[in-house]
C-alpha positions, -999 to +999 in steps of 0.1 A: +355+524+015+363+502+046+323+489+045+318+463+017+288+447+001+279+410+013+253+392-003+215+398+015+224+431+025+219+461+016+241+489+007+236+528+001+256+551-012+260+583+012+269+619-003+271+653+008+234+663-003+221+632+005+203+612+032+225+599+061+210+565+081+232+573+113+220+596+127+241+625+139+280+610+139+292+641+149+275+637+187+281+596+180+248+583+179+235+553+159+205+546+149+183+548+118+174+582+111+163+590+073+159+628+083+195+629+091+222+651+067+260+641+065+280+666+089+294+693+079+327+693+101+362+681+087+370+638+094+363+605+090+336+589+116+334+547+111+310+529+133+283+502+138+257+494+155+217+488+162+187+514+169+179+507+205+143+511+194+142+487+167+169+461+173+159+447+131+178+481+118+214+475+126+242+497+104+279+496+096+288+525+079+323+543+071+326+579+063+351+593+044+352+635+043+375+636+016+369+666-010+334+648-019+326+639+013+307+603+008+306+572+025+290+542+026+260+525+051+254+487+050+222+482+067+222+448+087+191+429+093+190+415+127+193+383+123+223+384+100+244+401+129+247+367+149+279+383+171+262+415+182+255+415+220+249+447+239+276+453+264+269+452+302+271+483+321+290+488+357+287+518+375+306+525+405+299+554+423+318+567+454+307+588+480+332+614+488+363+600+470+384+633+456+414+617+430+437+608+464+448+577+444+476+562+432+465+564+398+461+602+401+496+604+412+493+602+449+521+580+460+512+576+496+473+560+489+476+526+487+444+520+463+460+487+440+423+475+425+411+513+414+446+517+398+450+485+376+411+493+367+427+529+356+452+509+336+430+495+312+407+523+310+403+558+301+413+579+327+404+618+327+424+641+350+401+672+353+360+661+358+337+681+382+311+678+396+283+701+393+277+707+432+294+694+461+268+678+482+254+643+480+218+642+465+222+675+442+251+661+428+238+625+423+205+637+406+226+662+388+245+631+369+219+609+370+196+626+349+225+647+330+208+684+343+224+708+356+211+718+398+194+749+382+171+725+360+164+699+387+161+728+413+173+702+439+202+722+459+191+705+487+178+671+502+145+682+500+126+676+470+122+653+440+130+666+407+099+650+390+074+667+414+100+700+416+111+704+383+101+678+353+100+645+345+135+640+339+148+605+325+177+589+340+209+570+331+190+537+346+161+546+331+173+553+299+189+513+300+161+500+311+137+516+287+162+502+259+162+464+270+187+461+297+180+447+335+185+476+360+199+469+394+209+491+425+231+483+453+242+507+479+241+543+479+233+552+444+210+579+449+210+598+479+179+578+499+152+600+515+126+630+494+157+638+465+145+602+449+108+599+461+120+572+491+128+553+472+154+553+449+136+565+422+115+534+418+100+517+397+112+543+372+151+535+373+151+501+384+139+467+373+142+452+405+137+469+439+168+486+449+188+470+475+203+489+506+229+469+535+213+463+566+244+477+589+240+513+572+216+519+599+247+520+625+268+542+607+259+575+627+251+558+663+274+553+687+296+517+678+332+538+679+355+527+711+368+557+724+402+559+747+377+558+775+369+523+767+332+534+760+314+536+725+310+571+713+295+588+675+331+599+666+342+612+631+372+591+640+359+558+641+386+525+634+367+493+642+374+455+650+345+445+625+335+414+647+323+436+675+300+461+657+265+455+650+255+427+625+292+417+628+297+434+591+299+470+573+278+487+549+303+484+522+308+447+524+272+445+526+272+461+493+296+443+476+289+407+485+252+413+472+265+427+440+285+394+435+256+374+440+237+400+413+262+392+390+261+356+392+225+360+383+232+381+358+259+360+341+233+333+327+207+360+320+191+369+283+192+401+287+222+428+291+225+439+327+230+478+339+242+474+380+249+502+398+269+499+428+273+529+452+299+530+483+297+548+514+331+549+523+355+576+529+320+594+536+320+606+574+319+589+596+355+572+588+342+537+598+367+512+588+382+477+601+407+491+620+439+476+602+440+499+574+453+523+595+482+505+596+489+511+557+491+551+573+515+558+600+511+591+613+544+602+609+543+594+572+511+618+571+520+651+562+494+680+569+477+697+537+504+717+520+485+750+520+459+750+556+455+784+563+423+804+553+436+822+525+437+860+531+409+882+511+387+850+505+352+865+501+335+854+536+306+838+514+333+808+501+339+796+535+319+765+547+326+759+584+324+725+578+294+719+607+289+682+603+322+675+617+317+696+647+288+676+657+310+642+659+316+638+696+353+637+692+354+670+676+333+685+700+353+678+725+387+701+708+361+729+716+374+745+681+359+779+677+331+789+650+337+792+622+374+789+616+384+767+641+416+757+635+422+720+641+444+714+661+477+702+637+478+662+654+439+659+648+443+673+615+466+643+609+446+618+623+415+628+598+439+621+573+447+592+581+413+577+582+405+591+554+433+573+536+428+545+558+388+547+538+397+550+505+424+516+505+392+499+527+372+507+496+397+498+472+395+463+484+358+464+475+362+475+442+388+448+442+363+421+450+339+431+428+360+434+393+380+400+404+343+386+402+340+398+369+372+377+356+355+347+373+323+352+353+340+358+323+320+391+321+353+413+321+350+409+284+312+420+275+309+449+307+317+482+306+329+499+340+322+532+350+344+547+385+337+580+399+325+603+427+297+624+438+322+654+445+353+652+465+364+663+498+387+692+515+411+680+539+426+706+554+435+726+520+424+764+528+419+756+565+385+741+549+371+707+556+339+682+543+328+690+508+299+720+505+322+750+485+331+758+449+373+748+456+389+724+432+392+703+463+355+695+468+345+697+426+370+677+415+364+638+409+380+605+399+368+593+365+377+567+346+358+541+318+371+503+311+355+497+274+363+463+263+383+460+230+384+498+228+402+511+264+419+482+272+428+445+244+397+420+253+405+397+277+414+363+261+403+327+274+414+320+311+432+358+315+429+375+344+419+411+336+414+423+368+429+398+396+421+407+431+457+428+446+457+430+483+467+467+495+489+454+522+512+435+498+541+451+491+534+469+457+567+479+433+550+506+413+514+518+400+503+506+373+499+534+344+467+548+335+461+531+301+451+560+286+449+599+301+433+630+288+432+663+302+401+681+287+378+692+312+351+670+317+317+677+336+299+644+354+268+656+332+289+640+304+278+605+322+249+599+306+254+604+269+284+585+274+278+553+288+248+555+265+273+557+236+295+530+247+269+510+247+255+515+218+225+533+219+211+564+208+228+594+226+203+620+241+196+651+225+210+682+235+187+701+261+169+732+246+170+763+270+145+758+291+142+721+288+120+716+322+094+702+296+114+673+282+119+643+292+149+631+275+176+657+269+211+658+281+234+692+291+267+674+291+292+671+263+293+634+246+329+623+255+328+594+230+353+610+206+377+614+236+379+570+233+391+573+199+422+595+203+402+627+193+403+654+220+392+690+217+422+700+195+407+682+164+374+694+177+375+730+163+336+737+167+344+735+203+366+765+205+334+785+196+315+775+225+328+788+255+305+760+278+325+735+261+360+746+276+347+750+313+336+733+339+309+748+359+301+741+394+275+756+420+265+759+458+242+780+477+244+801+506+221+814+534+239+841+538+273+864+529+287+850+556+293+813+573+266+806+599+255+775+616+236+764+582+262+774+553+269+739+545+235+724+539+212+755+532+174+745+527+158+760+500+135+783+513+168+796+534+193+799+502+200+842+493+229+836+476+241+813+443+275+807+441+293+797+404+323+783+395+338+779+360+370+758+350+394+762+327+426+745+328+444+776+337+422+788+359+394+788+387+368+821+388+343+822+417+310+838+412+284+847+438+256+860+431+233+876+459+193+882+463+184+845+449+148+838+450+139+804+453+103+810+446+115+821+408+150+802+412+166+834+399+191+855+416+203+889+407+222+909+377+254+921+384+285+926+372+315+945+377+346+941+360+376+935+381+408+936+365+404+907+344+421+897+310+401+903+280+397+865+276+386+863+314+364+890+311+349+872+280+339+838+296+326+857+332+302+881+312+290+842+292+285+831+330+269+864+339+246+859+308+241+822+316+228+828+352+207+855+345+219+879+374+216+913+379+220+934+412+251+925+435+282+899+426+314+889+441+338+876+416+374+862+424+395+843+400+430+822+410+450+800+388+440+766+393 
């Protein structure tokens, strides 16, 4: 056995019929849990760690499922376990950002700071989000529910007054010791989390937001006319807009100063930092566009609306039109197009938003090397959804295309993702975008299982060492800790779904799913950003890694947040056919459906 008996503690044999005081190593939770019963399921499991809810019941155990399947549990008093300190949690969340990054491959984006975080982390290549719009997606993640159990598909309610009393990730810290923080756009501000960022619930101090967001939608934007104007395009000399600064660096240099408060703390810190950028409008310091020349910007390799795409999957992309600049290409509704040299020019900005942003991130891990926290703090990256440029003649987020659902992900683990920093090492040095840069750093480690941004929550609780969520009953409206994402923790020790072999039984487990509602069967003024007294049609996605099926579903109620039964087969595979009658089942349909499937 790789756990062995040291004098003052004590040490219990584990067998097959017996007891097990960790509880539930399949899902990798620790804790003390007498009711527990070894797993059935083929391989070792070795870990360590303390219940959350009683830090004096620490445990080091190693399984070994070898014929008699037994293992051994040292249980650790507290006090004993001088070297045990809870990791930090850093959670960056961007709004917007699809995987346009070096890291992910794209060779134009110049994104230096998000890449060499990618280097020493786990990256995964397929996550989705669960709806492409800001607040449904956030709460969505944030409290590890699906939109159909929050019932926020919308901006318009809050999910404790709406649906139940849901925990959240913060929450979840800050219930289990750690000091809670928020900076930026973390939640979507407004009704979705009660005004107020889901305070005091989520956050041990009151949530902070940059003064200069305010501007972001008023006219500061010099047009060619010399004159200011609310443009979608929207290049700034930062000196001459309001406050003199952007929301972003707002952002950042308060979550510096957090950190330095945090660094001399008791107490393990939890800081989440949200980013508005490349979110519309593309307000940026003005020489990042020089990183983009637009000759080297190509348009999107496939802009035409596809032929035969069910009208219902178009968004016509409305919040764009309203930007003066647009308005003034007079582009018809809904399918415009853009004009080809426009379409360019949002691309640019857009890229010219994401390396602006990458110099934040830069900022804020450089800080952590010169706290010495790189060492003790776990760092989170993603996205609320991501973003169409072009690709289908589509644009904005607000469909069910790979374009809008898919997301960067990646999770820096200290000693596990990446070797701990030693003394004086710069782990993650600041890199300036407009350096001349040899080659991206690669990903330190990759997987390509398809991951859901519901898995958030159980696993940053994992990596941190607390008790992982149990899994949601169906309905689960009446719990208040429950998670519907898959645990990813066995993905940060080498073990992906092929040595999972319970997973190929459940068909929710190899797929994706995604959502967005309609007002109608075709686009009109409010298809993007239905409320929810105006939605009559659910649209479903499912993902596999071969392939993409859309699923609308028409007659939705909102009163009963059902929709109705349908179902007709349409020349699917019997292994397609399998998994859309599972979604059928799961969305409990029944009258009139429009399925289409592509290849991803």
């Amino acid at each position: 056995m790789g756990c062995s008996s040291q004098q003052g503690l004590a040490v219990a044999a584990v067998h097959e019929s017996g007891p097990l005081r960790v509880a539930e190593y399949q899902e990798g939770k620790v804790g003390h849990d007498p009711g527990a019963r070894h797993p059935s399921t083929g391989g070792g499991f070795r870990t360590a760690g303390c219940d959350p809810l009683n830090r004096s019941n620490c445990l080091i155990c190693e399984i070994e499922e070898q014929g008699g399947r037994s293992g051994v549990c040292i249980a650790i008093p507290y006090p004993w376990l001088e070297d045990f300190n809870p990791l930090n949690v850093l959670l960056i969340i961007v709004d917007d950002l699809r995987p346009s990054l070096g890291c992910y491959g794209n060779k134009l984006i110049r994104s230096p700071n998000i890449d060499q975080l990618a280097s020493r982390s786990l990256l995964f290549q397929n996550a989705f989000a669960q709806q492409a719009v800001c607040a449904p997606s956030r709460v969505s993640f944030l409290t590890g529910r699906r939109p159909d159990t929050t019932r926020l598909y919308d901006f318009n309610s809050y999910w404790r007054v709406h649906a139940g009393n849901f925990s959240t990730i913060p929450q979840y810290f800050k219930e289990n010791g750690y000091v809670t923080m928020s900076v930026g756009k973390v939640f979507h501000p407004g009704i979705s989390s009660n005004h107020s960022d889901d305070s005091p619930y989520s956050w041990s101090v009151p949530p902070y937001h940059p003064s200069s967001e305010k501007y972001e939608n008023t006219k500061t934007c010099r047009g060619p006319d010399g004159e200011l104007h609310a443009n979608l395009l929207c290049p700034v000399d930062v000196v001459d807009v309001p406050e003199g600064t952007l929301p972003d660096k707002q952002s950042t240099e308060q979550a510096i100063q957090l950190l330095g408060k945090m660094k001399t703390s008791a107490s393990p810190f939890f800081l989440a930092v949200g980013y508005h950028k490349p979110h519309i409008p593309f307000r940026y310091p003005k020489e990042f566009q020089k990183l983009y020349p637009l000759e080297n910007v190509s348009l999107a390799p496939d802009p035409q609306v596809p032929a035969g795409l069910p009208l219902v999957a178009y968004n016509p992309w409305m919040d764009l039109r309203q930007r003066e600049d647009v308005q003034a290409l007079n582009l018809s509704v809904p399918y415009g197009p853009i004009p080809a040299d426009f379409q360019r020019k949002i691309r640019q900005s857009y890229f010219a938003c994401v390396s602006y942003l990458d110099t934040q991130v830069g900022r804020l891990l450089s800080t952590l090397d010169d706290l010495q926290l790189a060492s003790s703090t776990i760092v989170a990256l993603t996205s609320d959804h991501g973003w169409a440029l072009g690709e289908h003649g589509e644009w904005a987020k607000y469909s069910n295309f790979d374009v809008t659902t898919r997301v960067p992900l990646m999770f820096y683990v200290p000693g596990k993702t990446a070797p701990l920093p030693v003394e004086g090492e710069k782990f993650f040095p600041y890199l300036d975008p407009f350096d001349s840069i040899s080659e991206v750093p690669e990903p330190g480690r990759q997987t390509g299982d398809l991951v859901e941004l519901l898995s958030l929550f159980p696993t940053l609780a994992g990596l941190a060492g607390l008790r992982v969520p149990p899994r949601c009953p169906i309905p689960s409206f009446h719990m208040e800790l429950c998670r519907e994402g898959r645990n990813l923790l066995k993905l940060f020790e080498g073990r992906g779904e092929e040595e999972e072999p319970h997973v190929h039984g459940n068909p929710r487990e190899l797929i994706a799913y995604s959502q967005y509602p309609r007002p109608a069967d075709s686009p009109q003024w409010n298809s993007d950003k239905p409320s929810l007294e105006d939605i009559k049609v659910m649209g479903y996605s499912i993902r596999t890694v071969d392939y993409r099926n859309k699923y609308w579903t028409f007659h939705f109620t909102h009163h009963k947040f059902t929709s109705s039964k349908a179902g007709k087969r349409q020349h699917l595979g019997k292994i397609e056919w399998k998994i859309c009658r599972h979604l059928l089942a799961w969305s409990g349909s029944d009258h009139r459906t429009v399925i289409f499937w592509t290849r991803a």
